[in-house]
N, C-alpha and C positions, 0 to 999 in steps of 0.2 A: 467940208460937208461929209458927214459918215453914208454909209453905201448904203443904199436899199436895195432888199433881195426883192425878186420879185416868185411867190411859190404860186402853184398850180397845182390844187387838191383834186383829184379823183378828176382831173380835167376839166374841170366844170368851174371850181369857185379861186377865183384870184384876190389874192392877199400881197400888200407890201409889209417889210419887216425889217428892222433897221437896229444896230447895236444896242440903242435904246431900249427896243421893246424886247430886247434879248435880256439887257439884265435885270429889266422889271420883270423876270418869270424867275423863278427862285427852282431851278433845276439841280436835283442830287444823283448819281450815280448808283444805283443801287445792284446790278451788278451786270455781268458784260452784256451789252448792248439796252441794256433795262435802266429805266429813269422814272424816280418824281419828282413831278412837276407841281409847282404853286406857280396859281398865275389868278390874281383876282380874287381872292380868299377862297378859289376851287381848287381839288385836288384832282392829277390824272394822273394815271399811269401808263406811261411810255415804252414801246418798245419796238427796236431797231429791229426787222425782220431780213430784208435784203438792202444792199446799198449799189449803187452803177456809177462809181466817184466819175467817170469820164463823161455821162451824160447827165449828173446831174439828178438824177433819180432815184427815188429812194422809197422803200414802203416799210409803212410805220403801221402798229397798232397804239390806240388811245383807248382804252377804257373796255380794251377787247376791240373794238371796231375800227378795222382795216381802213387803212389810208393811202395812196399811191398821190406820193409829191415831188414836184418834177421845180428845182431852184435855178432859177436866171437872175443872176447879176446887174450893172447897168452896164456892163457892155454886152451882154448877149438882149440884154435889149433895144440897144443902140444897131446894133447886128441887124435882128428883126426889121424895127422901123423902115432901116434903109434898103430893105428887101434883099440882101445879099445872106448866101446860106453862111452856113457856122462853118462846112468842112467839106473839101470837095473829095470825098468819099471815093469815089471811083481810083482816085490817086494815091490810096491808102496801100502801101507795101510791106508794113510791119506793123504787128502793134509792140507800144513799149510800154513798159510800167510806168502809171502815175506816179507813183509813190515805192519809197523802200518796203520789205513787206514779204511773206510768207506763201508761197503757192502751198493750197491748199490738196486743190485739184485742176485737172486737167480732164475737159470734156469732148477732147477733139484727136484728132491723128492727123499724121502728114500724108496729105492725098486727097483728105476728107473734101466735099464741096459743103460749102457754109451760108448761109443766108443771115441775111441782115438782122442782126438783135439778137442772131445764136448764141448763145454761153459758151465760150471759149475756155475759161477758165475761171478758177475763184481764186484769188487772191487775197489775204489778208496781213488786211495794216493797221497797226493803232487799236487790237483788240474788235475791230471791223470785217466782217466777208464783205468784201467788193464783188461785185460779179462783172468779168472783162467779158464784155461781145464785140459783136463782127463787125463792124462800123459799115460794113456791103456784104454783098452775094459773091461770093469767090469758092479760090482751091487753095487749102493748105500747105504753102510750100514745107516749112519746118519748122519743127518748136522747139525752141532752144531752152526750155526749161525741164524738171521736173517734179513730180509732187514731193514737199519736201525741201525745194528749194528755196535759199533766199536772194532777194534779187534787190538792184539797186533800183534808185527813181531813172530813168528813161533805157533800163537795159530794153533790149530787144529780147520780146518773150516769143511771140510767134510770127513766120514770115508768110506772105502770101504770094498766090504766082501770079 
């Protein structure tokens, strides 16, 4: 059985979407982060503004008009259902990279106090800005990175106290 995504537009409108209705849209690259799309003998044009690879979050424009879509898997809704959270946040002592990938920048210092969903840093992978935030309210112990650097998938980018 192929997976169904489950998206959340603008918080409001919920959509499933599954491999299938991925390759009946006839998507071209047009250049970094910019797409057309044929879906249904309509045409749109797509484009990648921010991406949050760790929560799943991402805002797109279509046709000029802004989008904020938020994808859940079938386990993050299997998660849901059974009322247990995704991540016991308070327990969070480092963040690491998703993904191999480019620190772009660095919006924080060691010391700093951070709050939940601050931009920590931008990282890019795959031609993508990622934006890394604070998964809680904390202090910045140390950031093992710099802008500039490239970093493997689970290196330790920032540490918290």
């Amino acid at each position: 059985m192929d997976p169904t995504f489950k998206l959340t537009v603008n918080e409001a409108l919920q959509f499933d979407l599954t491999k299938v209705d991925l390759a009946e849209t006839d998507l071209l690259e047009v250049s970094e982060n910019t797409f057309h799309a044929l879906e249904g003998h309509r045409s749109y044009n797509v484009r990648l503004v921010t991406s949050d690879f760790l929560r799943k979050r991402y805002v797109l424009t279509v046709n000029e008009t802004r989008y904020e879509v938020a994808i859940a898997d079938d386990l993050d809704v299997l998660i849901q259902e059974m009322g247990f959270a995704l991540s016991e946040t308070e327990s969070v002592t480092a963040i690491e990279a998703p993904m191999p990938g480019l620190i772009l920048e660095i919006n924080v210092t060691a010391g700093q106090e951070v709050k939940e969903n601050d931009t920590l840093l931008i990282l890019e992978a795959m031609k993508m800005e990622n934006s890394i935030v604070s998964p809680r309210d904390g202090l910045v112990k140390c950031i093992s990175v710099a802008p500039g650097d490239t970093v493997e998938k689970n290196q330790v980018l920032i540490e918290f106290e």
